[in-house]
C-alpha positions in Angstrom: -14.6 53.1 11.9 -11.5 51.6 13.3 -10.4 52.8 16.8 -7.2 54.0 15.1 -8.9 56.5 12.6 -10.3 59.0 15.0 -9.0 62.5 15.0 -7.0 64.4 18.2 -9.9 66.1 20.2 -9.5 70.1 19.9 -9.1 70.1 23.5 -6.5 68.0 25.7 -7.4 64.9 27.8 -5.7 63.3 30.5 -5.4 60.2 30.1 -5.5 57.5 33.1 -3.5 54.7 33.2 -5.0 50.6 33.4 -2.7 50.3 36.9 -4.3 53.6 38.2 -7.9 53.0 37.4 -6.9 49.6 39.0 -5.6 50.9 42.3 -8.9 53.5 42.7 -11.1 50.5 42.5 -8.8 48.3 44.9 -9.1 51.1 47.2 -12.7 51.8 46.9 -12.9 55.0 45.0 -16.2 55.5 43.3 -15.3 55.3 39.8 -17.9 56.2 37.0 -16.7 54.1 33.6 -18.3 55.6 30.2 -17.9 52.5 28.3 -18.3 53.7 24.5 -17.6 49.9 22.6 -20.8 48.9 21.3 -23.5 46.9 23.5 -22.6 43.6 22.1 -19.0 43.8 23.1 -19.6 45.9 26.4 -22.9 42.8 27.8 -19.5 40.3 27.3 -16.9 41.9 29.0 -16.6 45.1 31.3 -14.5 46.8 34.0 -16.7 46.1 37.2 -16.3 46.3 41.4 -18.8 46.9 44.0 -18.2 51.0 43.7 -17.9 51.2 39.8 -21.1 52.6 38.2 -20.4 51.6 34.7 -22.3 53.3 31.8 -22.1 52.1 28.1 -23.0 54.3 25.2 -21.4 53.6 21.4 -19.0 55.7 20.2 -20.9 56.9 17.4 -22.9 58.4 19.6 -20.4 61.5 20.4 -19.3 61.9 16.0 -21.8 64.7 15.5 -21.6 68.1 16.7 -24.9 67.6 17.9 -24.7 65.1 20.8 -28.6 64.1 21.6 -29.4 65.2 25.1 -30.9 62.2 26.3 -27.1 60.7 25.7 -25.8 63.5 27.5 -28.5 63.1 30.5 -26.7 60.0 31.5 -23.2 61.0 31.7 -23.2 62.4 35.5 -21.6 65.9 35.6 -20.8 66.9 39.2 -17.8 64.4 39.4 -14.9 62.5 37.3 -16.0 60.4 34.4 -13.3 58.1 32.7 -14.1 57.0 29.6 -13.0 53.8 27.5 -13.2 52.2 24.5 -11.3 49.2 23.1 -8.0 51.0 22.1 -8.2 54.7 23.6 -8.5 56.5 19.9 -12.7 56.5 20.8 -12.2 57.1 24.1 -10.1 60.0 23.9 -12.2 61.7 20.7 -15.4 61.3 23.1 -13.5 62.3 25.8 -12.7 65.8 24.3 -16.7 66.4 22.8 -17.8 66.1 26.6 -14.9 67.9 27.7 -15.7 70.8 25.6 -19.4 70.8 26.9 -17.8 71.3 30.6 -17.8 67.5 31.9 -14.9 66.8 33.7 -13.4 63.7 31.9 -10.4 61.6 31.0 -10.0 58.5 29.4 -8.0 54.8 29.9 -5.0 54.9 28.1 -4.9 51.9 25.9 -8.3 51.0 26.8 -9.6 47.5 27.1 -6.5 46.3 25.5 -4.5 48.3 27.8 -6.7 46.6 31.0 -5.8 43.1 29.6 -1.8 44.4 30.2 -2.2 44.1 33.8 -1.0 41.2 35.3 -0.2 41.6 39.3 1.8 38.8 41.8 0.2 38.2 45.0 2.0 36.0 47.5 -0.2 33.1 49.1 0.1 34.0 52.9 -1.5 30.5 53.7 0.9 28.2 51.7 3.3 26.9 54.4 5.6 24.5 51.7 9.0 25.2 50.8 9.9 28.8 49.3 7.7 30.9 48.6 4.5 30.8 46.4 2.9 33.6 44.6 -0.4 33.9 42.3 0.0 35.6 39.2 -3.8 37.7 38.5 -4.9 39.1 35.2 -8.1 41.1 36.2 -9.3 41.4 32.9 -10.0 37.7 32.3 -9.4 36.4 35.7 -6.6 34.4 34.6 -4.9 32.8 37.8 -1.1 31.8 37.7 1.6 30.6 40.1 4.9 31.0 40.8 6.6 28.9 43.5 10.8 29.8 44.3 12.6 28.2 46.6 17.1 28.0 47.0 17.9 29.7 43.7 15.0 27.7 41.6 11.1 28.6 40.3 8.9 27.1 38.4 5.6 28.8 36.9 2.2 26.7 36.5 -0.3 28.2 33.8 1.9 31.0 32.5 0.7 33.1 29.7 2.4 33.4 26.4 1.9 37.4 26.8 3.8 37.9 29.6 6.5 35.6 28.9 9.0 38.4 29.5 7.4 39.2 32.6 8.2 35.5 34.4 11.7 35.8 33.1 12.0 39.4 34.7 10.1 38.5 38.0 13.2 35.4 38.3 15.7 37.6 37.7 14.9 39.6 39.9 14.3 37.4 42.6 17.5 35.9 42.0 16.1 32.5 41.1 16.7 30.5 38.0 12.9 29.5 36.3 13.3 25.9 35.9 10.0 25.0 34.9 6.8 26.3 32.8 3.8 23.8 33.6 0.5 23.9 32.1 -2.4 22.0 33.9 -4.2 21.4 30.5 -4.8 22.5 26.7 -6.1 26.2 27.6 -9.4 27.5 25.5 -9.4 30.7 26.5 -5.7 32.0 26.5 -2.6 31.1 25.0 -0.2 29.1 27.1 3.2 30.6 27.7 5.1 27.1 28.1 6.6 27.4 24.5 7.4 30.6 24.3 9.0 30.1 27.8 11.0 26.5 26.9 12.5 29.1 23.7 14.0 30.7 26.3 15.6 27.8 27.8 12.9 26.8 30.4 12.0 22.9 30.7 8.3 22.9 29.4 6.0 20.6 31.4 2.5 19.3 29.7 0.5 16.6 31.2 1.0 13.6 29.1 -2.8 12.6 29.1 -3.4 15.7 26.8 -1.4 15.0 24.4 -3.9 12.1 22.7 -5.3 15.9 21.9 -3.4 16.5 18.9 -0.4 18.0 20.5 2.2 18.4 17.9 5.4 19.7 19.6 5.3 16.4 22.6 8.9 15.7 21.7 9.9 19.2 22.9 9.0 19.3 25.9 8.6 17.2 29.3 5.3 14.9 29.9 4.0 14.4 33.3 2.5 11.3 34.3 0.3 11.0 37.5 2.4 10.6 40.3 5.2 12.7 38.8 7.6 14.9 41.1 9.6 17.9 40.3 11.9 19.6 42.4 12.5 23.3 42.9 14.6 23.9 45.5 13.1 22.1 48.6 9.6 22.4 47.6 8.2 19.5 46.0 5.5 19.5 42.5 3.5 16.6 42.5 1.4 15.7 39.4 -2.6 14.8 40.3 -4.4 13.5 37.2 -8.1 14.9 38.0 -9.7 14.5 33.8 -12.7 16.3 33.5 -13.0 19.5 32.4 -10.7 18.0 29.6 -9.1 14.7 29.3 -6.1 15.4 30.5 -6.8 17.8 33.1 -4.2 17.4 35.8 -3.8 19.0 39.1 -0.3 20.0 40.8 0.2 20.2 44.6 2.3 22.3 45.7 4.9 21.0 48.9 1.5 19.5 49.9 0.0 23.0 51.0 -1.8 24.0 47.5 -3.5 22.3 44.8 -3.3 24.1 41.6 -6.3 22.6 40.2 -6.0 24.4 36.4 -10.2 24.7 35.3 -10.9 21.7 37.4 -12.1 23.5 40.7 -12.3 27.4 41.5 -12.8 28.7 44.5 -16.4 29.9 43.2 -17.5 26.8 41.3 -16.6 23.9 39.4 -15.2 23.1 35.6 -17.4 23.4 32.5 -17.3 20.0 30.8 -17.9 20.6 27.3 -14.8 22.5 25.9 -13.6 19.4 24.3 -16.0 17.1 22.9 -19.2 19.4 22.7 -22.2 18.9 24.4 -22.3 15.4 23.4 -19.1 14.4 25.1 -20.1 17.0 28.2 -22.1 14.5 30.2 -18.9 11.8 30.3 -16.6 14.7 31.2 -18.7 15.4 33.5 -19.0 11.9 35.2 -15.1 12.3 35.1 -15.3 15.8 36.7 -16.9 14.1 39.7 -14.9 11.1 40.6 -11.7 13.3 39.8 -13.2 16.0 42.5 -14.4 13.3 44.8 -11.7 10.8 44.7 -8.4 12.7 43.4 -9.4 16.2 45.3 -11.8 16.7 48.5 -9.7 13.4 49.9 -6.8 15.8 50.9 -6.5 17.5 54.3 -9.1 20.2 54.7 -6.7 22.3 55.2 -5.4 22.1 51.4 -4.8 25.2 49.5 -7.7 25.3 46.2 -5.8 27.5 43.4 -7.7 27.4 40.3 -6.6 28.7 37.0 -9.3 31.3 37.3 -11.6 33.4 39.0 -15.0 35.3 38.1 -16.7 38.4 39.5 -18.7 35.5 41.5 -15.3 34.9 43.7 -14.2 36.5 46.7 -11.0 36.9 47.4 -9.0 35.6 50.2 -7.7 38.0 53.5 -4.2 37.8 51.7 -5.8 39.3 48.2 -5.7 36.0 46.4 -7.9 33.6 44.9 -7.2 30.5 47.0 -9.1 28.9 49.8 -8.9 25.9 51.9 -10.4 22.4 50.6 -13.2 22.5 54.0 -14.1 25.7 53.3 -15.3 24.8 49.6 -16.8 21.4 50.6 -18.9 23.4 53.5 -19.4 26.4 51.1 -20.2 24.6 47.8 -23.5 22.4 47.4 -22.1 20.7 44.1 -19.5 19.3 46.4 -21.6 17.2 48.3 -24.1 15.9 45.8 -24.2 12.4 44.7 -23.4 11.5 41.4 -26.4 11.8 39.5 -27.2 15.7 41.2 -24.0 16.4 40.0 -24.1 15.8 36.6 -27.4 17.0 36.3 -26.4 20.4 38.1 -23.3 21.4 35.5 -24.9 20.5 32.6 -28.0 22.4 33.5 -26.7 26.2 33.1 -23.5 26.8 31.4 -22.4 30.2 30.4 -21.2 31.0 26.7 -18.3 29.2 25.5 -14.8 31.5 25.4 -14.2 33.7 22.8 -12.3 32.5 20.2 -11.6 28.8 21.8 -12.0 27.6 18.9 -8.8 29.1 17.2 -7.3 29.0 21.1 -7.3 25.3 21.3 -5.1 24.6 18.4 -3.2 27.0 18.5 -2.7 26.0 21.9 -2.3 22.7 20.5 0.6 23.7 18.1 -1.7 22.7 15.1 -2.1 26.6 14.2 0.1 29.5 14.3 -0.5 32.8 15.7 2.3 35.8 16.5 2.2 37.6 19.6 -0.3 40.5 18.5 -2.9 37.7 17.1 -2.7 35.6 20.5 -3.0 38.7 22.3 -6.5 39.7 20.5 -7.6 36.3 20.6 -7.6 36.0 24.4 -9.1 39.2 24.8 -12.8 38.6 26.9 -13.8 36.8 29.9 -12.7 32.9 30.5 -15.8 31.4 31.2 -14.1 28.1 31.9 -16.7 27.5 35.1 -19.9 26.1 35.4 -22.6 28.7 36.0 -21.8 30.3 39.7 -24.9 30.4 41.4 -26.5 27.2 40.7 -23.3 25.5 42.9 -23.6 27.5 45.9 -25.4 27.7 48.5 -27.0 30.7 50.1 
């Protein structure tokens, strides 16, 4: 049964917003999540947080009029229970049998889909360039952006395609003219925003090193070679060619305060190398991954900004709320960072975590090889990223 096909509840139920749920588990708030997607889709990707208790039981659980009581035994009853389902038409029809049994209930408006919508800006205290810098967050996938202003000009490094409108709203309303849409590489787990955003009359910026790839739209938009500068305002983009995670996996420092590193280093671990030639190609990339962090990377002040393209539920977040931390904090914090070669390699292609959903309709159509409209990209990047190397292999204790 499609999320779309069940009935109005007999009884009303509030409904909770993605922002609100959001802001009671930034605060702290004990939330209690009934989760009723099936297992499959819940085990890959959930709403978590240190005070969530998060409970999952299938929808079809709550469509007789009989609900079995051990279903009912785990669904707490002396406090607020939001409940959530892909869409909100499950949610809300479970919502209302529970209700009518005296639970006190709502449900997420939109559900997961409506999660994925929230997309917050978070200014990088630490970055001491030019302008100003903010980090773009999508929670739901831990997509990591950034948006760096400066004397009437912007420019946006990994933008999404879904919230193209969004970037153009946030310049306007800075009073700042977006000059530039960057990406650091050929995504796999979300659709890039650089062409929707060079429709709109933003110079699109791909490294040039990806475009062996198959890129098919090169001659609309501008290639960046290592070495590369581009201007917005006073602050300074400089392009860092660090292949690896893919090919032409390229870095961009910022005014020389923050390296936005794409899927080549997180603040929580390093890339997965095996997103573009398999595992047969992963122990090259690989090899690549290490000089590129070694030679291209930890050689720049410790006190360099690290601004990854992602973040997992492995990654704490900085005193300012952002994902960013400085380079000698990672190489004290992070064991793959001071292995030799032969550790390394060995250590990232030991345990790597499911590829992204979908990648392999996200690459070309990230490519320009295959079309998709808004609605398709949007369902195909639903999910976690799972661009990293397993977590907690690379850390120490």
């Amino acid at each position: 049964m499609d999320d779309m096909d069940f009935p109005t509840p007999d009884v009303p139920v509030d409904a909770v917003s993605p922002e609100t749920l959001k802001t009671q588990i930034d605060a702290g708030e004990n939330v209690t999540i009934l989760d009723t997607r099936m297992e499959s889709d819940y085990e890959e990707w959930k709403i978590d947080g240190e005070t969530v208790d998060s409970i999952n039981v299938p929808y079809f659980e709550f469509l007789d009029e009989e609900i079995d009581d051990q279903v009912l035994e785990r669904i707490p009853e002396n406090h607020e229970v939001t409940v959530l389902c892909a869409k909100g038409g499950a949610s809300e029809y479970a919502a209302g049998a529970l209700k009518e049994r005296g639970y006190d209930v709502n449900h997420l408006e939109d559900g997961m889909n409506g999660w994925a919508r929230i997309y917050e800006a978070v200014e990088v205290e630490g970055y001491d360039g030019a302008g100003t810098l903010l980090q773009y967050q999508r929670p739901s996938s831990g997509c990591l952006g950034y948006l760096v202003y400066d004397d009437g000009e912007a420019a946006v490094i990994d933008p999404l395609r879904a919230f193209t409108d969004r970037y153009l709203a946030d310049a306007d309303e800075l009073g700042v003219e977006l000059k530039y849409a960057i990406d650091t590489h050929v995504h796999a787990d979300h659709i890039s925003g650089v062409r929707s955003l060079a429709e709109e009359g933003v110079e699109g910026v791909i490294p040039e090193a990806s475009v062996d790839r198959g890129v098919t739209y090169a001659d609309d938009v501008t290639l960046a070679a290592d070495g590369d500068e581009f201007a917005v305002g006073a602050a300074t983009i400089e392009t860092v060619s660090t292949p690896g995670h893919t090919s032409g996996m390229t870095s961009y420092l910022i005014d020389g305060s923050l390296l936005a590193t794409g899927d080549g280093l997180f603040v929580e671990s390093v890339a997965r190398p095996d997103l573009e030639d398999g595992d047969d190609g992963a122990p090259e990339a690989a090899t690549q991954l290490y000089e590129s962090l070694q030679e291209r990377v930890l050689t720049l002040p410790d006190g360099t900004l690290i601004g990854g393209a992602h973040f997992s539920d492995a990654a704490e977040p900085a005193e300012d709320g952002t994902y960013t931390a400085p380079i000698g904090q990672l190489n004290a914090e992070m064991d793959a960072l001071t292995m030799d070669e032969d550790e390394f390699v060995d250590l990232v292609l030991s345990d790597m975590p499911p590829r992204p959903a979908n990648y392999e309709d996200i690459i070309p159509t990230n490519l320009g090889q295959q079309e998709a409209d808004d609605e398709e990209a949007f369902e195909l990047e639903l999910g976690p990223n799972n661009c990293a190397a397993s977590q907690e292999s690379l850390t120490g204790d």
